[in-house]
VOVEXTOR-761155 format. One line per 3 residues: number of its first residue (from 1); their letters; for each residue x, y, z negated of C-alpha. Coordinates in Angstrom, 2 decimals, padded with zeros to 5 digits, m for minus. Layout:
// residues N
NUM	A	X:Y:Z; ...
END
This chain:
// residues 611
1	XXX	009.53:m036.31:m016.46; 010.08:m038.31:m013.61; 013.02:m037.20:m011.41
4	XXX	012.81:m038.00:m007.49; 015.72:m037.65:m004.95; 016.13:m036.85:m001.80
7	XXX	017.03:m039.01:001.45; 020.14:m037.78:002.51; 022.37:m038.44:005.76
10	XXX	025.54:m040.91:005.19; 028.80:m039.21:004.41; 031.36:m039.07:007.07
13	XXX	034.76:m040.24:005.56; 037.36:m037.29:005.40; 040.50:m038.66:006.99
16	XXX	042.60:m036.42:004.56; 041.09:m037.54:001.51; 040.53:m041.05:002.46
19	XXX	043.67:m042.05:004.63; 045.25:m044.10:002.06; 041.91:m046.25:001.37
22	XXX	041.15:m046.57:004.89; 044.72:m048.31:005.63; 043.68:m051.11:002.66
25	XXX	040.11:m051.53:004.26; 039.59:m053.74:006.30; 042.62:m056.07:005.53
28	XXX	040.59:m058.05:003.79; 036.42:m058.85:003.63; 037.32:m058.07:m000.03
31	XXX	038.58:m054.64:000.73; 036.22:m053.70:003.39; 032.83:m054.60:000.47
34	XXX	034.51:m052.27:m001.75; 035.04:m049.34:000.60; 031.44:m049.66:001.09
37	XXX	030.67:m050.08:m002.07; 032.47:m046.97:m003.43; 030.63:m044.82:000.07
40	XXX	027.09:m045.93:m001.48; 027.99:m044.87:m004.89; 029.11:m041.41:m003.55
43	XXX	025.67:m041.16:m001.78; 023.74:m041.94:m005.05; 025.84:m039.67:m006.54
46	XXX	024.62:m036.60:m004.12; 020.97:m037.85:m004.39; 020.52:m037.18:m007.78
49	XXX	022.72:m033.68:m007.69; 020.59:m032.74:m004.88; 017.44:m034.03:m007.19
52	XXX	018.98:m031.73:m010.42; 019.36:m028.62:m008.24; 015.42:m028.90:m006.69
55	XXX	014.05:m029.46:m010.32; 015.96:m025.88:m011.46; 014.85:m024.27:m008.58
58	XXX	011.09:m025.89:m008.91; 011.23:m024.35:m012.61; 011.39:m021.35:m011.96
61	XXX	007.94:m021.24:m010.51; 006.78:m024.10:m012.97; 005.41:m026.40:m010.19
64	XXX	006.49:m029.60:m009.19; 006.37:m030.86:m005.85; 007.10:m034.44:m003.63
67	XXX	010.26:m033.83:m003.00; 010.26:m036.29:000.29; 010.11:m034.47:003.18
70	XXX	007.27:m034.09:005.52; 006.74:m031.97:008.63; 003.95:m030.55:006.98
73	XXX	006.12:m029.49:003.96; 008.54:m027.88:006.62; 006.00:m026.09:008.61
76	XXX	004.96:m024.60:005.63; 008.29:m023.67:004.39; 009.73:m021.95:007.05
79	XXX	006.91:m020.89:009.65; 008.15:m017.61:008.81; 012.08:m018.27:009.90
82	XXX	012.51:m016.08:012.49; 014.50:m013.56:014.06; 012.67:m010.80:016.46
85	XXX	010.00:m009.69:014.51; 008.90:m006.82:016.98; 008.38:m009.33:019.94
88	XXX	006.60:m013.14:020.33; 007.33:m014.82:023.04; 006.29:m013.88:026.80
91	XXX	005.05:m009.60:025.24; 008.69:m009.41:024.15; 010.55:m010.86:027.26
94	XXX	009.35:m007.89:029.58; 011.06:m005.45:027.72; 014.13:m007.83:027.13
97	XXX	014.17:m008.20:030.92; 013.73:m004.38:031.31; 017.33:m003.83:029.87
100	XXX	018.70:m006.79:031.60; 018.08:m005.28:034.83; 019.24:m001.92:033.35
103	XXX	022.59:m002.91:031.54; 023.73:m005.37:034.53; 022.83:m003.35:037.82
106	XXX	026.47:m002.27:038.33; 028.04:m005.90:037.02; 026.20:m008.20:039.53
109	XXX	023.35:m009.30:037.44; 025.65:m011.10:034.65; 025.04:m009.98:031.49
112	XXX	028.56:m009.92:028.69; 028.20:m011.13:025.14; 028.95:m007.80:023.80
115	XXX	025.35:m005.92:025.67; 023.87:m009.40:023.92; 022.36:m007.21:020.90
118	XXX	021.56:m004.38:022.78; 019.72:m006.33:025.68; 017.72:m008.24:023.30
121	XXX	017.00:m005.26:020.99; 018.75:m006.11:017.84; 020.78:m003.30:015.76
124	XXX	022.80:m005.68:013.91; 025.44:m006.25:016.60; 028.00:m008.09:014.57
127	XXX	024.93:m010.48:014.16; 023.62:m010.66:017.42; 027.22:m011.86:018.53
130	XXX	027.52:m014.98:015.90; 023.84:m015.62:017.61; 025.20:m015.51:020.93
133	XXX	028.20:m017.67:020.48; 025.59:m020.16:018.30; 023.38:m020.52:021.34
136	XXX	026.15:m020.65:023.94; 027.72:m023.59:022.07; 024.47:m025.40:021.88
139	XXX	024.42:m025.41:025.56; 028.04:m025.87:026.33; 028.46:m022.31:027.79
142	XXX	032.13:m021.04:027.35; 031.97:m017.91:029.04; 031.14:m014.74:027.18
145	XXX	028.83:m013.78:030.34; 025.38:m015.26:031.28; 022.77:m014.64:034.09
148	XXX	019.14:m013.92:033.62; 017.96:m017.49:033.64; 020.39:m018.48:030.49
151	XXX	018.96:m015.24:029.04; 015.46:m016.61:029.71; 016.57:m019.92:027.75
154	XXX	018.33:m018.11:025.10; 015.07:m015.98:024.57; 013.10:m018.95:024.18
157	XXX	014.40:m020.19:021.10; 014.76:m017.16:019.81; 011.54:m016.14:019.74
160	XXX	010.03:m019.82:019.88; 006.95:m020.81:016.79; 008.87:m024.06:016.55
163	XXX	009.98:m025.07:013.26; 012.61:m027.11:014.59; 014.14:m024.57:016.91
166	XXX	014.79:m022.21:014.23; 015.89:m024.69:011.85; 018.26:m025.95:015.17
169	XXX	019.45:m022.10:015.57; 020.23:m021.15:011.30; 022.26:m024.19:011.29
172	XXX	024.18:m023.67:014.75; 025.15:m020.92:013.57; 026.57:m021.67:010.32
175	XXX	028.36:m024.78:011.62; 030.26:m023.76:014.45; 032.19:m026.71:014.66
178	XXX	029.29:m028.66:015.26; 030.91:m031.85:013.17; 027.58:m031.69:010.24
181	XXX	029.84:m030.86:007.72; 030.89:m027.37:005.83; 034.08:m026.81:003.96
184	XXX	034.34:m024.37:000.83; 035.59:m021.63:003.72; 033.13:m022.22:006.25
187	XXX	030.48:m021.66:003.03; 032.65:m018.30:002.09; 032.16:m017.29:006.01
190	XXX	028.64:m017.59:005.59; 028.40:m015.58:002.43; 030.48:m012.63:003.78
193	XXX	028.74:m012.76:007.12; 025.21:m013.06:005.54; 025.92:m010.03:002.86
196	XXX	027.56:m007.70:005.65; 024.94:m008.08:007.96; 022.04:m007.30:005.05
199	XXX	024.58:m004.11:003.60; 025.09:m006.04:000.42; 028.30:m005.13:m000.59
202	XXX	028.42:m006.73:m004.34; 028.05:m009.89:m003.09; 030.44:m009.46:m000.62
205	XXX	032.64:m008.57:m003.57; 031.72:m012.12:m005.22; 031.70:m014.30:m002.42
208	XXX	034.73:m016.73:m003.87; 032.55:m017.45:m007.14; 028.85:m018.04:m004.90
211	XXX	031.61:m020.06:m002.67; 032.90:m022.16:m005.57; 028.59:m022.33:m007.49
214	XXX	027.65:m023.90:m003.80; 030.75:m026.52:m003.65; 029.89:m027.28:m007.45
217	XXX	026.21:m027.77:m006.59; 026.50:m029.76:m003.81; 030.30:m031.55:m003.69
220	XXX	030.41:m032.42:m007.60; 033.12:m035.12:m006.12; 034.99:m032.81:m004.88
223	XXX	035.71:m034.76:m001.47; 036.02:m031.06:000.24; 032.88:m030.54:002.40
226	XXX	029.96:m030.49:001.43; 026.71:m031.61:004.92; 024.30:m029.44:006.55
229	XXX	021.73:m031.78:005.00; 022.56:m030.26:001.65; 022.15:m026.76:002.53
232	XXX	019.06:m027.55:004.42; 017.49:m028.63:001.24; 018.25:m026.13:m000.50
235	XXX	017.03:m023.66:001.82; 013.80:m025.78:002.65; 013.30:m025.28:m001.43
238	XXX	013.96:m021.61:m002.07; 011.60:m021.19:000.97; 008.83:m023.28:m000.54
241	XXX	009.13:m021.80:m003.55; 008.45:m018.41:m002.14; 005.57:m019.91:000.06
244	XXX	003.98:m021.49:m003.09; 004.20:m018.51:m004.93; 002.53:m016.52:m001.90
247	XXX	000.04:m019.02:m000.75; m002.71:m018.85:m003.44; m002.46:m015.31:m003.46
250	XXX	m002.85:m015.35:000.00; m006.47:m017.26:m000.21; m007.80:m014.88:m002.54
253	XXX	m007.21:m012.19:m001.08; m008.37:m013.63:002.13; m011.37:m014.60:m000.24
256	XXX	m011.29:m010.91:m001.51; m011.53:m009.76:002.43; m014.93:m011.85:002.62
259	XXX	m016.40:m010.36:m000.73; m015.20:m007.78:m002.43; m014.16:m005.21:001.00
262	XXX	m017.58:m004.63:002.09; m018.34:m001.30:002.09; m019.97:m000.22:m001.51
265	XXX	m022.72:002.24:m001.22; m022.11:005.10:m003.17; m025.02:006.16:m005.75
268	XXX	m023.66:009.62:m005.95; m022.26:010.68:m002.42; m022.22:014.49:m003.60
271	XXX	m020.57:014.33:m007.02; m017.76:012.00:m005.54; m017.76:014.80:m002.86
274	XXX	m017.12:017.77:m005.30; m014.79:015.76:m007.00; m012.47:015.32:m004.44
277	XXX	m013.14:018.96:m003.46; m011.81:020.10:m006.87; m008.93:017.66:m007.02
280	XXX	m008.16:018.64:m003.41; m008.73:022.73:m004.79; m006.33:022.37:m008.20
283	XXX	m003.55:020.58:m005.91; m003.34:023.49:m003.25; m003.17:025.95:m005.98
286	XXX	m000.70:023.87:m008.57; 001.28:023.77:m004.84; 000.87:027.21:m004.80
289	XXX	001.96:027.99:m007.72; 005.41:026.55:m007.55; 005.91:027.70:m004.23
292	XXX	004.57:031.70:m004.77; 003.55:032.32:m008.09; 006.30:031.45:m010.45
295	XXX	009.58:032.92:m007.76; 007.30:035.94:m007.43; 005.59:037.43:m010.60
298	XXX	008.11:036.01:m013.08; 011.73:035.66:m011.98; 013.09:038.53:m014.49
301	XXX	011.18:036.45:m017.32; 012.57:033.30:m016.33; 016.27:034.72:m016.94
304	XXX	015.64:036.57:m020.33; 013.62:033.17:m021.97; 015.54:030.51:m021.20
307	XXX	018.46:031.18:m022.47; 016.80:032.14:m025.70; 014.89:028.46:m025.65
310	XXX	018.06:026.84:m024.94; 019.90:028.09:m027.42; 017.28:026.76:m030.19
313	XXX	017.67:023.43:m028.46; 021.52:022.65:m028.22; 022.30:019.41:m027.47
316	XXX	025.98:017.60:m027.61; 026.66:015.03:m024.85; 027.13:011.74:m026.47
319	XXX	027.75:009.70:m022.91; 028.37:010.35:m019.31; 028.41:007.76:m017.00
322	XXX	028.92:007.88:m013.08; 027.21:005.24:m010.97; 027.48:004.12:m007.58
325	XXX	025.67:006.06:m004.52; 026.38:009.53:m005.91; 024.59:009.28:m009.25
328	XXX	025.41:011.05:m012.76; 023.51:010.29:m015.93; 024.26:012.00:m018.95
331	XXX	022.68:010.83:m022.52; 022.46:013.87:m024.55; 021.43:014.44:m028.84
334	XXX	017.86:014.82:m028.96; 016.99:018.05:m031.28; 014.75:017.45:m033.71
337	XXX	011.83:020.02:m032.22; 012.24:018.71:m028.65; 008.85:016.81:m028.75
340	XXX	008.38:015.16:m025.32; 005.57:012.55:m023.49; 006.99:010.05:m020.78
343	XXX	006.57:011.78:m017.12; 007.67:015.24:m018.46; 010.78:017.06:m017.02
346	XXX	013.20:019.27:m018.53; 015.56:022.25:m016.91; 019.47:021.61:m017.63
349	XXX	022.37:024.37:m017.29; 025.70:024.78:m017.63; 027.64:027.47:m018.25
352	XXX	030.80:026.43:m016.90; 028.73:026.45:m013.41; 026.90:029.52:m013.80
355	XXX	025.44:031.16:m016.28; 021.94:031.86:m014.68; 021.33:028.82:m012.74
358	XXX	018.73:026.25:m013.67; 017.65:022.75:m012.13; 014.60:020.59:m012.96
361	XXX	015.55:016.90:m013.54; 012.72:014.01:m015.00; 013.91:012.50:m018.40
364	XXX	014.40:008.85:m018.25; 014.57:008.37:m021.80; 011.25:007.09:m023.95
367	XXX	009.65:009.74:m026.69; 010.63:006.88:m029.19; 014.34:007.60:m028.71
370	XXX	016.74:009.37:m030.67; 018.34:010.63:m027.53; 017.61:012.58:m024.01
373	XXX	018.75:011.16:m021.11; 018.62:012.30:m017.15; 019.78:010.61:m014.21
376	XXX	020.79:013.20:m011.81; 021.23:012.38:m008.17; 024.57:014.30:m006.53
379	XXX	023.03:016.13:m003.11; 024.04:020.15:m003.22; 026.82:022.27:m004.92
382	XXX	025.29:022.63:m008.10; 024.61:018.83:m008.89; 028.34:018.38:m007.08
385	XXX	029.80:020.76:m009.47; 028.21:019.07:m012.17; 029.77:015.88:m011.54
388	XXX	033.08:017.62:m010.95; 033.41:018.86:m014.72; 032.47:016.13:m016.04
391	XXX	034.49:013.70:m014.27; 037.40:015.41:m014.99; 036.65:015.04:m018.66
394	XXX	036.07:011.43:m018.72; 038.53:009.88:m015.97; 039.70:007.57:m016.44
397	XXX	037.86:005.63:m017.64; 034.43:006.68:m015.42; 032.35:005.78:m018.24
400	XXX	032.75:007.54:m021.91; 031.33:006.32:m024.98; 031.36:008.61:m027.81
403	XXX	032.79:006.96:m031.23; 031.51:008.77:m033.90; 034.00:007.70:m036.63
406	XXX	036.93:008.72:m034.21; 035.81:012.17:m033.89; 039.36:013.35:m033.37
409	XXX	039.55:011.27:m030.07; 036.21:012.96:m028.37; 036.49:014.55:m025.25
412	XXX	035.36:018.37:m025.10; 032.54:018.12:m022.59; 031.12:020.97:m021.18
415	XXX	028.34:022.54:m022.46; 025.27:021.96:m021.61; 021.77:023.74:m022.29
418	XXX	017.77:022.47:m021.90; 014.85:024.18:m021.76; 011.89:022.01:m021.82
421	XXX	009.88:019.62:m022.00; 007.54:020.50:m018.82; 004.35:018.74:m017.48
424	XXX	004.50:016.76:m014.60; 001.87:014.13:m012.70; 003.19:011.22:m014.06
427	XXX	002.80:011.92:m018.53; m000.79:011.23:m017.32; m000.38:007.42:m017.03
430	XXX	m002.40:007.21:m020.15; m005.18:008.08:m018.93; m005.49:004.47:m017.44
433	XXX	m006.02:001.30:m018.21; m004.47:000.25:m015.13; m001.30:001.97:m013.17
436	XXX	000.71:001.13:m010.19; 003.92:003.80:m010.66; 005.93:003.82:m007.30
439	XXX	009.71:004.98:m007.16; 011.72:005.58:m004.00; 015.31:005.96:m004.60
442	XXX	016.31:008.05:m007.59; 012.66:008.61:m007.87; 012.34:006.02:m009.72
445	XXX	013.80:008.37:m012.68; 010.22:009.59:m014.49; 008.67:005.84:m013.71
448	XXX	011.32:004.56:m016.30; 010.94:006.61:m018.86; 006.75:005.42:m018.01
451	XXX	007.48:001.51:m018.69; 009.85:002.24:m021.36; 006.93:004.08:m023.36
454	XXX	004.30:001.27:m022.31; 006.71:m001.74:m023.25; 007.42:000.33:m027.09
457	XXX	003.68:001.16:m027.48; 002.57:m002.30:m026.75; 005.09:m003.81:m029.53
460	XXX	003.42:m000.99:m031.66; 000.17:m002.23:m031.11; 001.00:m005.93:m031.60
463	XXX	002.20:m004.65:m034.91; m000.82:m002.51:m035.77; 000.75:000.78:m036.08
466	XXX	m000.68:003.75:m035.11; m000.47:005.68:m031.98; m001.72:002.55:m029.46
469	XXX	m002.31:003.46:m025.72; m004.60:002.73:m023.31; m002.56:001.37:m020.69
472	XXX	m002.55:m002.42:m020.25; m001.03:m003.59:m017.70; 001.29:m001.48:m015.17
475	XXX	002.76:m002.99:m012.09; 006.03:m001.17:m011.33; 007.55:m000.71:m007.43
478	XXX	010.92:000.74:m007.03; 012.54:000.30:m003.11; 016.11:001.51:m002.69
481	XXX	018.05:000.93:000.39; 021.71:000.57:m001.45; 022.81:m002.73:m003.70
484	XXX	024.24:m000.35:m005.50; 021.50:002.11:m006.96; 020.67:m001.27:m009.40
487	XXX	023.31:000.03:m011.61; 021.62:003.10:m012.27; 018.99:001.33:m014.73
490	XXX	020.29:m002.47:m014.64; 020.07:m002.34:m018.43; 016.45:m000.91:m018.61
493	XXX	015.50:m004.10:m016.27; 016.81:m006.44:m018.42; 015.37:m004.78:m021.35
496	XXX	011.90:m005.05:m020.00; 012.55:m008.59:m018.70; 013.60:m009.50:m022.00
499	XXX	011.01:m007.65:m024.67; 007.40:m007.52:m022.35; 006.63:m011.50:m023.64
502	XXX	002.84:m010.50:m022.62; 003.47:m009.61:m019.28; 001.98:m006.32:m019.26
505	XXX	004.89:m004.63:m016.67; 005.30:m006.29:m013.72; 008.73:m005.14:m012.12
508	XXX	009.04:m005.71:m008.32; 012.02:m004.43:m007.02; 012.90:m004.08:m003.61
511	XXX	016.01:m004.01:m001.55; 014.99:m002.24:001.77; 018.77:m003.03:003.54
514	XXX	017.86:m006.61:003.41; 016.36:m008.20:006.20; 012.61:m008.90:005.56
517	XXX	012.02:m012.89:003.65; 012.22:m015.88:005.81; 014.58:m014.10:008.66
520	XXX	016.71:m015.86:009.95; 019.31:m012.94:008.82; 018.46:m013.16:005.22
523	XXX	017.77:m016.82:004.99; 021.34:m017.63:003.59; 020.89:m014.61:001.03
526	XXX	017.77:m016.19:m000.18; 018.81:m019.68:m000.97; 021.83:m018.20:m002.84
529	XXX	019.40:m015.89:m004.64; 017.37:m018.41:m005.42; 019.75:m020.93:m006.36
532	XXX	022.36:m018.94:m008.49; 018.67:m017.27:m010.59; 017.91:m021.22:m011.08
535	XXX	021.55:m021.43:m012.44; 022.29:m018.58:m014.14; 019.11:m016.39:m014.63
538	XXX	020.99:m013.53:m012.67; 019.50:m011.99:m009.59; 022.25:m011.92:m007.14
541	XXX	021.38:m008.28:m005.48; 020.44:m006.23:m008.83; 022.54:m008.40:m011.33
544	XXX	019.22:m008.37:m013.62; 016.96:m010.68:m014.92; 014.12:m009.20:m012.04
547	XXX	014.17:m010.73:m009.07; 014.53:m008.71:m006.20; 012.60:m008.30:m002.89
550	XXX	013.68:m008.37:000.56; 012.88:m005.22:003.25; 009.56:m003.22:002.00
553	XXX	006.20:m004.42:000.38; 002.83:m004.65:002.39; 001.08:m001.44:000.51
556	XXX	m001.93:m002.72:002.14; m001.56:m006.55:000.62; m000.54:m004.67:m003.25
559	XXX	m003.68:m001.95:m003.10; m005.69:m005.67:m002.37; m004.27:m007.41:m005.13
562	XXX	m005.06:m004.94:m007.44; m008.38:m004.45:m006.73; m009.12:m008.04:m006.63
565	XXX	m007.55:m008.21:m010.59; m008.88:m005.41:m012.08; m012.53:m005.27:m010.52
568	XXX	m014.13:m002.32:m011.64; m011.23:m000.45:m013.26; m009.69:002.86:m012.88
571	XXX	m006.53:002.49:m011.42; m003.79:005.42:m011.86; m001.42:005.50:m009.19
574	XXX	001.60:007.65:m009.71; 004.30:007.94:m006.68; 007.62:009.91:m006.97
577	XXX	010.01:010.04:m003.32; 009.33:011.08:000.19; 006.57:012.89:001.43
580	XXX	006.06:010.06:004.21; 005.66:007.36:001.85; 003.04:009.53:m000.28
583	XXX	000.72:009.95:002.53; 000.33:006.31:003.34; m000.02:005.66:m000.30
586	XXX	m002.77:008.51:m000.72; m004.90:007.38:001.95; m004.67:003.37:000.94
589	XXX	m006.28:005.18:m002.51; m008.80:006.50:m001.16; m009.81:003.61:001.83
592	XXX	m009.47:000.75:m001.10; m012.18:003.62:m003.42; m014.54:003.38:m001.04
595	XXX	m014.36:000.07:m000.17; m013.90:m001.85:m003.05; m015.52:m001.43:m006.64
598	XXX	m011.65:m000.66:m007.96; m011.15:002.90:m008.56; m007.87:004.34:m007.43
601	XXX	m006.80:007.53:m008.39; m003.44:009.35:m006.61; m001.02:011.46:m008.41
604	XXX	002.53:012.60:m006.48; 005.68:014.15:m007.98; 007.10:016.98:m006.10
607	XXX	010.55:016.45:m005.46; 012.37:019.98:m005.60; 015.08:021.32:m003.25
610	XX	018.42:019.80:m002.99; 020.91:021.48:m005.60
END
């Protein structure tokens, strides 16, 4: 395949580096052809590493593309590099100049660089200085005060539609010297700026080795800088990549909007009626029932039978493990009569805790397991408790493996009872050809026990044993606000990334602390996403094989998508988290039912009380 590089700006010479060439240059017209000579050859050297880098990060979509730059090509790229998302322009400078006037009535109508966040509306103040500073130098300002007409200018580019004033602001901010030229600090600088201000701690953690994969990319000669130029096309190809990727679904679903959303007459207005009557009907009293009937009529039963049930089902703990952001799982011997379905929840207690006390977690584990596993989230006494015991069995280390031919060596966990399995919304994914399973946070717990059955009971089928379902594709959402919470099933996701060949999970993950794609704030994180997945096949946020999202997902743009690929399907659409998240969700069912000839069908989890 033919390889094609890209034009790149001459080096500067480093005085450091080159001081002792530059004294024999020039002496002689012998000298001087050599010097230049040995500048070309560094140049061609940086074309073609620059050429290597773009055809890794064009592989990962497959696609090949000119790799000559064009205004078109960067219009397309980065029309989305921006910075005030709430405001455009002229609608957002009245209420920028409303808190002008309000911040500097008492300081003479001069405005300091610390109110600079606050007076333009931005919550990321550490941010909203480096901006401040970037535009000041740009402008030779070198006070760290400015009147309402700099304001005015400063504004501009901000919210300015011009692909070369955003490209003019990313850059004048990461090169505050101003000389075209980044050393392997500067890029560190950069990294830790970029991961603070998007809450991505991890990557803070790593920002020597992204540091040293960006100086190896990009100065293989190791001349101690790497130019601006370099970054820039890197950055101009993560963003195209993401652009491609986007744009032809973007023009069918715009197609989709023509065709498929007109409004479907319904043959059967009064059956579609009493069915949502009696769906509506067997929700209020299932509600109901949690809420009044089972505290009510049978609290004395609940105390005499589980204890009896749990003592048939015993299980021994055979690994505890405690995650970041407050979160316990425990992996426990599966007895042989626990028969379970993926969905289904189970009540844990502990007697060291109390006797009589009972909580309802979802089991993450897969029927075809020969173990149980929970992941509990640590909110209230009970679940703090929990972790308590347990942690003072297995620290150090925080993570306990059982060896079962060392049996003298095993900690003595407490014990722990289960009474289960019970039903819940989400064991009905079956029903469905089609599902769309939605996890916020640690409710992401019965969704991966859901893909864990589909991805074993599609292998089954390929294999022609018994038992197939009649699920075929699932597309799987999980948003979490904390780097962290990847850890919780980072093994799962590389499981499924590894073993569905056919495609028939899709796993979108989504970061919501992360600034949305193509801001300017997350533009840096991007390209070193991008570039280190090229590299190493590691997403930089989750530390998977799935490639993670920035911010949150259009719900509107994912109900389209569906609809548009499985015309005339049943969709199932299972959602465990926050009750404010379920309503959008619900109604986006129901508007994209009646609208399009795709089914959609909602089913909610009911997250219990803190414990």
């Amino acid at each position: 395949m033919e390889r094609e590089s890209f034009d790149v700006t001459d080096y500067e010479w480093d005085t450091e580096k080159s001081s002792d060439l530059g004294s024999v240059i020039g002496s002689s017209p012998l000298m001087s052809n050599l010097g230049k000579k040995v500048k070309d050859n560094r140049i061609r050297l940086m074309k073609k590493r620059l050429a290597s880098v773009s055809n890794r990060l064009t592989s990962i979509s497959g696609e090949r593309e000119p790799a000559a730059r064009s205004y078109q090509r960067e219009s397309t790229a980065l029309t989305g590099l921006r910075l005030i998302s709430k405001f455009n322009g002229a609608a957002g400078w009245t209420a920028v100049e409303k808190r002008f006037n309000e911040i500097t009535g008492t300081s003479g109508g001069m405005l300091p660089r610390s109110k600079f966040g606050e007076c333009i509306g931005m919550d990321s103040i550490d941010f909203a200085l480096e901006l401040y500073d970037a535009l000041a130098r740009r402008r030779h300002i070198s006070t760290d005060v400015i009147d309402g007409d700099q304001l005015k200018e400063f504004w501009d580019q901000i919210s300015s539609q011009s692909f070369d004033s955003r490209l003019q602001m990313f850059f004048d901010m990461i090169d505050k010297d101003a000389n075209g030229r980044l050393t392997e600090d500067q890029v560190r600088q950069i990294i830790n700026f970029s991961s603070s201000t998007n809450n991505l701690p991890d990557i803070q953690k790593k920002t020597d080795e992204y540091a040293a994969m960006i100086m190896e990319e990009l100065d293989p000669d190791d001349i101690g800088y790497i130019m601006t130029e370099s970054l820039e096309t890197l950055l101009l190809q993560a963003e195209t990549q993401h652009m491609r990727r986007d744009s032809e679904d973007s023009k069918r679903l715009s197609h989709m909007l023509s065709i498929k959303l007109k409004t479907t007459c319904d043959p059967k207005p009064l059956k579609r009626w009493c069915s949502g009557l009696r769906h509506f009907v067997s929700d209020s009293l299932q509600t109901m029932s949690m809420y009044l009937a089972v505290p009510v009529a049978f609290p004395a039963c609940e105390i005499l039978i589980r204890p009896f049930r749990s003592s048939i089902s015993r299980v021994t703990i055979l690994k505890v493990a405690v995650h970041p952001e407050n979160v316990l799982s425990l992996y426990m011997s599966r007895p042989r009569s626990f028969k379970y379905k993926s969905g289904q929840y189970m009540f844990l207690n502990c007697p060291t805790i109390s006797t009589f006390e009972w909580h309802p977690f979802s089991i993450t584990s897969a029927p075809q397991d020969d173990y149980l596993s929970v992941h509990i989230k640590v909110m209230g006494d009970w679940t703090s408790a929990l972790k308590e015991v347990f942690c003072e069995v297995c620290m150090p280390p925080p993570v306990y493996h059982v060896n079962i031919d060392m049996a003298g060596n095993q900690p003595i966990f407490p014990k722990i009872m289960i009474d289960g399995p019970y039903n819940a919304q989400a064991q009905d994914y079956k029903k469905y050809k089609v599902v769309l399973l939605v996890g916020l946070g640690i409710g992401a717990s019965p969704m991966i026990s859901v893909i864990k059955d589909i991805i074993k009971n599609t292998e089954a089928r390929e294999h022609s044993q018994l038992n197939p379902i009649k699920t075929r594709k699932a597309y799987f959402y999980w948003l979490t606000k904390e780097q962290g919470s990847y850890s919780w099933f980072n093994n799962i996701m590389n499981e499924v990334a590894e073993r569905d060949t056919n495609g028939v999970v899709e796993v979108n993950n989504y970061c919501t602390s992360v600034y949305e794609e193509r801001d300017i704030r997350s533009a840096f994180i991007q390209m070193l996403q991008t570039l280190n997945y090229s590299k190493n096949g590691v997403d930089i946020i989750s530390e998977t094989r799935v490639m993670t999202h920035f911010s949150k997902p259009n719900w509107k743009n994912v109900y389209k998508q569906i609809a548009m690929d499985h015309n005339d399907s049943h969709v199932g659409v299972f959602y465990c988290g926050e009750l404010a998240l379920a309503e959008e969700l619900r109604n986006l069912a129901l508007e994209f039912t009646h609208k399009t000839a795709t089914r959609f069908s909602f089913h909610k989890e009911n997250f219990y009380p803190q414990c």
